[in-house]
C-alpha positions in Angstrom: 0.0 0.0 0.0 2.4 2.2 0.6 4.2 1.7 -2.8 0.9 3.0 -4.6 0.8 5.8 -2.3 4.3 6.7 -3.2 3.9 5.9 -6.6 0.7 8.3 -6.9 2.9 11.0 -5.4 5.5 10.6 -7.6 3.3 11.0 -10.5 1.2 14.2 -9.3 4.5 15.8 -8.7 5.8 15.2 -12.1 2.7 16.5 -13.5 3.0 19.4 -11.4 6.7 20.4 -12.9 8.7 18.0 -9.6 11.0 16.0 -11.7 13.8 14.0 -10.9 15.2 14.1 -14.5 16.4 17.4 -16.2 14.0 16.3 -19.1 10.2 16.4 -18.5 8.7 12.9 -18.6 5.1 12.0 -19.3 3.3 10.2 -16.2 2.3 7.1 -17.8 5.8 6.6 -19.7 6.7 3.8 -18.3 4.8 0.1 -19.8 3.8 -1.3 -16.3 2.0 1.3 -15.4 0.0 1.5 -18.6 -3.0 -1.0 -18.9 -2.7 -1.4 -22.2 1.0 -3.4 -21.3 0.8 -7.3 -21.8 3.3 -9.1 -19.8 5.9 -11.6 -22.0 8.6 -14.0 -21.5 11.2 -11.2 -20.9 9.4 -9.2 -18.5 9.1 -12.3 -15.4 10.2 -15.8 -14.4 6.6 -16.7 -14.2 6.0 -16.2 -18.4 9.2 -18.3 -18.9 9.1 -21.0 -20.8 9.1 -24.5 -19.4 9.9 -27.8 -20.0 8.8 -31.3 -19.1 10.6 -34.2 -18.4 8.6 -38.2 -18.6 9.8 -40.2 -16.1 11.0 -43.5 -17.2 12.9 -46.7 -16.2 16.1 -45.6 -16.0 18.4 -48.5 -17.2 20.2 -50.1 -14.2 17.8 -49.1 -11.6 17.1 -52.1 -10.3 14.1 -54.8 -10.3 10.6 -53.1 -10.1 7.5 -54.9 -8.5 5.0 -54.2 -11.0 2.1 -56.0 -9.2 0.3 -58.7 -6.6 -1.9 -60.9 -6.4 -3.1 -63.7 -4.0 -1.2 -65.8 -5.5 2.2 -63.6 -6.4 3.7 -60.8 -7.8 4.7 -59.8 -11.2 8.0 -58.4 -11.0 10.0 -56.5 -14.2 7.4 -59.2 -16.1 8.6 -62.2 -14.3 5.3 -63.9 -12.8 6.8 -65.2 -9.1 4.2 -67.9 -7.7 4.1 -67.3 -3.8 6.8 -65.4 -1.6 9.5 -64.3 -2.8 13.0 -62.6 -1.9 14.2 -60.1 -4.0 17.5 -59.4 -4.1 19.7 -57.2 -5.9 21.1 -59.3 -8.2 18.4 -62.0 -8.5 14.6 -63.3 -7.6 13.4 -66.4 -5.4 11.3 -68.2 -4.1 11.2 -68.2 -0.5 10.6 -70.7 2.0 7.5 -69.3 4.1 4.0 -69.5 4.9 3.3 -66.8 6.8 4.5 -64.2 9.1 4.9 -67.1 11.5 7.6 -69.0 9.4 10.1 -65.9 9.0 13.1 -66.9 11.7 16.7 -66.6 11.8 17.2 -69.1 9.6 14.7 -67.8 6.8 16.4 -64.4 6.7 19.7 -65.9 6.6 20.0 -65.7 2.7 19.6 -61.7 3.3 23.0 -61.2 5.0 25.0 -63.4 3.3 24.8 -61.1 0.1 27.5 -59.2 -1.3 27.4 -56.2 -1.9 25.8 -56.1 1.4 22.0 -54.7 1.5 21.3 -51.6 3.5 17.2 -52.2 4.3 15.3 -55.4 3.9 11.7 -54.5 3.4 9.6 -57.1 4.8 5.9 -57.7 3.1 4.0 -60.0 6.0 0.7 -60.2 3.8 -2.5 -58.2 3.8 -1.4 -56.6 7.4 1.8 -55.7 9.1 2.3 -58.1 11.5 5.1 -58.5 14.4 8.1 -60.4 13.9 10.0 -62.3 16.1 12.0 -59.9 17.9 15.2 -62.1 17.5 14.9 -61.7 14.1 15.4 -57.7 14.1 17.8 -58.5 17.0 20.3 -60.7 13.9 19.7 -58.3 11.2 20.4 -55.2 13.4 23.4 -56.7 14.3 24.4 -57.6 11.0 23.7 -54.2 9.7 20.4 -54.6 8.0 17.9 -52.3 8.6 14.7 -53.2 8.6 11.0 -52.7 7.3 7.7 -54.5 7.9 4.6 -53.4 6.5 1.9 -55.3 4.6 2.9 -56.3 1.6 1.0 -53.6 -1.0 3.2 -51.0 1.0 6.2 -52.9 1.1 6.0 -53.2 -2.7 5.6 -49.8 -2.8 8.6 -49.3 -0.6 10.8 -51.4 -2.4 9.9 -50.0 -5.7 10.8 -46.4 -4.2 14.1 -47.8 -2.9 15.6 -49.2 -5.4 14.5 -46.0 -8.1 16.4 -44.3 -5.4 19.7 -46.5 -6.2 19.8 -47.9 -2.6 20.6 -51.6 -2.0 17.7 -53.1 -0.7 16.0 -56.4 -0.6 12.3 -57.5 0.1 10.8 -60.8 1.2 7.6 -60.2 0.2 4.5 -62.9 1.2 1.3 -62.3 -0.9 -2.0 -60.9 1.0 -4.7 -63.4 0.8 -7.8 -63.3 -0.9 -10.1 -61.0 0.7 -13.3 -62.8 2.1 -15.3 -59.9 2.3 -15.5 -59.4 -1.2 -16.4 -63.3 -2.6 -19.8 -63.9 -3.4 -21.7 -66.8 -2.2 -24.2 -68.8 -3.9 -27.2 -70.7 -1.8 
């Protein structure tokens, strides 16, 4: 507000004979303060140009998990029955039922890696569950942070870790089919 007052000032003044110059200069000189004045490219960073980049695959960015289902996932179009582990350099299947079965033993194939992961993102099915505490207790140890989540989040996780070139692994179990959702005949 007080830049328009000033402004107006100005401008009565150097109607009045007040000029800053030693030449007389008309009070609407100047293109901004004329209405008539469309703004262009050159006259703001808004009106710049700009540009759009499509983000793609970039090529060595890792595996991507592409989808699930009940009965697996679809990962960089490699259909993987069941759980899996996926691991930098490779995909497997992986020796679990459920949340239940993931022990010392069953993890053991994520710290014997080389380069050595940084996270393991654990997928437990369609909730997070808890994990055996001396489970996180090993991988801790071993350097290995760690993850659960359901597995549709844990995907999602994975997927954002590896497009951020970290070295992570997943074991992933598929959710179940939903029983809510199945229809029954009588």
């Amino acid at each position: 507000m007080a830049s328009a007052v000033c402004a107006r000032v100005l401008l009565q003044r150097s109607t009045q004979g007040f000029l800053f110059s030693s030449r007389p200069v008309p009070a609407f000189s100047s293109p901004f303060l004329s209405r008539a004045h469309k703004l262009g490219p050159s006259d703001d960073e808004m009106y710049q140009r700009t540009s759009v980049s499509v983000m793609q695959k970039e090529p060595g960015s890792g595996v991507m998990i592409h989808s699930y289902s009940s009965r697996g996932f679809n990962i960089d179009g490699n259909k993987v029955i069941g759980p899996c582990a996926v691991l930098p350099p490779a995909i497997l299947q992986w020796n679990v039922g459920s949340y239940k079965d993931i022990t010392e033993e069953s993890v053991s194939l994520f710290y014997m890696l080389e380069p050595r992961i940084e996270i393991l993102v654990l997928g437990t099915g369609a909730r997070v569950e808890r994990i055996n505490p001396s489970v996180l207790a090993l991988l801790k140890r071993k350097g290995i942070a760690v993850e659960v989540q359901d597995t549709p989040n844990a995907c999602a996780t994975f997927n954002f870790l590896t497009n951020e070139r970290r070295v992570a692994a997943a074991g992933l179990i598929p959710p179940p089919i939903s029983t809510e959702l199945e229809v029954r005949q009588e």
